[in-house]
N, C-alpha and C positions, 0 to 999 in steps of 0.2 A: 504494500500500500504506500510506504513510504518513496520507493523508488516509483508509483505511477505520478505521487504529487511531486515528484521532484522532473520528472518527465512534463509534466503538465506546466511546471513554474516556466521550465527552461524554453520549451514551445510559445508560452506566450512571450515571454525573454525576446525571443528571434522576431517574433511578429512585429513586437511595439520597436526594435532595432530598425527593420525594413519599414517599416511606416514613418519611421522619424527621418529616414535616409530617404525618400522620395525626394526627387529633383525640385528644387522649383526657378520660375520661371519670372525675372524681370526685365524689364527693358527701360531702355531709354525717354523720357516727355518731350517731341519736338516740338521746338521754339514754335513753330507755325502751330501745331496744335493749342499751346498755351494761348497763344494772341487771337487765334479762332475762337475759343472759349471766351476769352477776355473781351472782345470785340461782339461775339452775340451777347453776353450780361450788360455790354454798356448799350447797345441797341435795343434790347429790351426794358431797358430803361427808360430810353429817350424815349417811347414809345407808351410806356406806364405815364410818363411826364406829360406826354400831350391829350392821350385819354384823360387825364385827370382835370385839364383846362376847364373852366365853366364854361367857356363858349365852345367848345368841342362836345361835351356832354348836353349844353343846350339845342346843338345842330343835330346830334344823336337823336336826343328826343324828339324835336321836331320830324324828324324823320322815321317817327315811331320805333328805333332802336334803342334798346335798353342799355344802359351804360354797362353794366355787369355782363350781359352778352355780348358785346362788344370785346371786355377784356378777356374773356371765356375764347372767346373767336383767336385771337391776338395769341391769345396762349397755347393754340392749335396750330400755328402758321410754323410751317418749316423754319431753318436758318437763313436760307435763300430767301423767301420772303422776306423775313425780317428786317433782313439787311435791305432790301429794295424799297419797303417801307422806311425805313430808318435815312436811307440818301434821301427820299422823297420829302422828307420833316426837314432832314438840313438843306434841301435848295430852297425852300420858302423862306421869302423878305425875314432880314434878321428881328426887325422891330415889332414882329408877329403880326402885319397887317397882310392878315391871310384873304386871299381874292377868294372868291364864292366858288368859281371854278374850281381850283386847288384844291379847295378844300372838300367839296363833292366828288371830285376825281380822288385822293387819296380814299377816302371814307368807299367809295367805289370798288376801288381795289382792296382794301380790306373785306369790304363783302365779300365781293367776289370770289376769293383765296379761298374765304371759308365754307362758302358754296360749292368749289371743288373738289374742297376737303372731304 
């Protein structure tokens, strides 16, 4: 008996050896990965920032979209999107006098994205 638990000790002995000796595997964080990361956080930001505007939320409603939906929508959108939305907020006038145009065309394409979705 004593030689089967001394059998039994040593068997699990090898196991927990080989399971502790499994390879593992690390790599590298390219620079362009970090800055892709770093670059869709700050464009979904800039994006958070303009949803959150009262006259953006007020064009929303007016146009029976619910603000919450909207950000819901926004939080569905690819990175490719985002970013095309995100250029599309930095080419409007810096002093925020957004043309009525502009402003239906971005909110457009935002629908739209998410209607594909």
């Amino acid at each position: 008996m004593k030689k089967n638990f001394l059998s039994l000790i040593s068997h699990l002995l090898m196991v927990c050896l080989f399971v502790a000796t499994l390879p593992a595997q690390a790599s590298m964080i390219g620079t362009q990965d970090v800055l892709a990361e770093q670059s869709l956080a700050a464009d979904r930001a800039k994006i958070d920032d303009f949803l959150a505007r009262d006259n953006v939320q007020q064009a929303l409603q007016s146009m029976d979209v619910a603000p919450d939906l909207a950000r819901q929508r926004v939080d569905a959108m690819t990175p490719a999107e985002i970013a095309s939305l995100s250029q599309r907020i930095d080419s409007m006038p810096v002093a925020g006098a957004l043309s009525g145009t502009d402003f239906v065309i971005i909110l457009l394409v935002a629908i739209l994205v998410v209607l594909i979705l």
